[in-house]
C-alpha positions as CSV (number, residue, x, y, z in Angstrom):
1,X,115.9,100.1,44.0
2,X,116.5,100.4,40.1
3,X,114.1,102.6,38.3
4,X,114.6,103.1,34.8
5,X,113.0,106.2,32.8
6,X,111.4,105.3,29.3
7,X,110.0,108.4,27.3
8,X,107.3,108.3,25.0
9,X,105.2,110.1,23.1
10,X,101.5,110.5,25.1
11,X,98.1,112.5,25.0
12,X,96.9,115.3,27.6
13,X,95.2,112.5,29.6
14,X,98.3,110.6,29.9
15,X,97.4,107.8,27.7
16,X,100.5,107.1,24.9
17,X,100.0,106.8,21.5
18,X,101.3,103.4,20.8
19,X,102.4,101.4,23.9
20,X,106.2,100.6,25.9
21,X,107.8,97.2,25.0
22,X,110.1,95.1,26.8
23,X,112.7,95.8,23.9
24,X,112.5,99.8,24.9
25,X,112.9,99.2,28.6
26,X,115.9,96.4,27.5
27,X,117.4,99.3,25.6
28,X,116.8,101.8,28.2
29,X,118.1,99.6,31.0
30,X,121.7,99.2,29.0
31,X,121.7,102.8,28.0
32,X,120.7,103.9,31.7
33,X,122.5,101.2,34.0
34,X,125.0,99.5,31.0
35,X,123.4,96.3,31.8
36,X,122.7,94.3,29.0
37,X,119.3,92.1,29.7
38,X,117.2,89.7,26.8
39,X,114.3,91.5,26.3
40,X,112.3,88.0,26.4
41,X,113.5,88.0,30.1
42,X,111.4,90.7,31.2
43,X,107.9,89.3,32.0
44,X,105.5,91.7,30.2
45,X,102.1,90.8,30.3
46,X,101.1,93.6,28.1
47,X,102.4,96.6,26.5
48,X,102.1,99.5,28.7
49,X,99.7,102.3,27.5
50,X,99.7,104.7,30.0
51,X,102.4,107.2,31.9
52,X,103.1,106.7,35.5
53,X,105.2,103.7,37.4
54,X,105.0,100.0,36.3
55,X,106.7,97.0,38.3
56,X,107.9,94.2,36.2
57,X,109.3,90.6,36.8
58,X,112.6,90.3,35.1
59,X,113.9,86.4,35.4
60,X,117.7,86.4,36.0
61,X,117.9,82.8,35.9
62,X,115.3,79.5,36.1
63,X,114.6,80.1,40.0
64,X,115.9,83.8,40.4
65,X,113.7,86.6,39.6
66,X,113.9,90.4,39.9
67,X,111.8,93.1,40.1
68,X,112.3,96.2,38.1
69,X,110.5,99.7,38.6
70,X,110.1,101.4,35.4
71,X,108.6,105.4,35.1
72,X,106.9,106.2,32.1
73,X,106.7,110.0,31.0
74,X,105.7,112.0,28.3
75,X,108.1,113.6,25.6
C-alpha cells in the first residue's frame, strides 16, 4: 500500500486554506516514489479541503485502475 504525504497549509480545526489538487499529489507521488503519473489520471472529484486520509482512483490504463492512499497534514 502506497501512501503519499502532501503538506499544506490548514487552520486549528483542520480545515486548509485553499484545497490539494491532483497536480500536488502528481508532484508529490514523483518526488516521493519517482513515479511520474498525468495529473488528469488521478480521478479527483473535488479538491480536498480537509487534513486526514483520502483514497483516490488513479487509471493506469482504459480497463486498469489503481487506488492511491493520500495523507494530508498540516505545515
Amino acid at each position: 500500500e502506497t501512501v503519499i504525504t502532501v503538506k499544506a497549509k490548514s487552520g486549528e480545526d483542520g480545515r486548509l486554506f485553499g484545497s490539494v489538487t491532483s497536480k500536488q499529489v502528481a508532484d508529490q507521488l514523483n518526488k516521493q516514489y519517482k513515479v511520474k503519473l498525468d495529473k488528469r489520471k488521478i480521478d479527483l472529484k473535488e479538491p480536498i479541503r480537509a487534513l486526514g486520509f483520502v483514497k483516490l482512483e488513479v487509471r493506469l490504463h482504459l480497463e486498469v485502475t489503481a487506488t492511491l492512499t493520500v495523507h494530508i497534514v498540516g505545515e
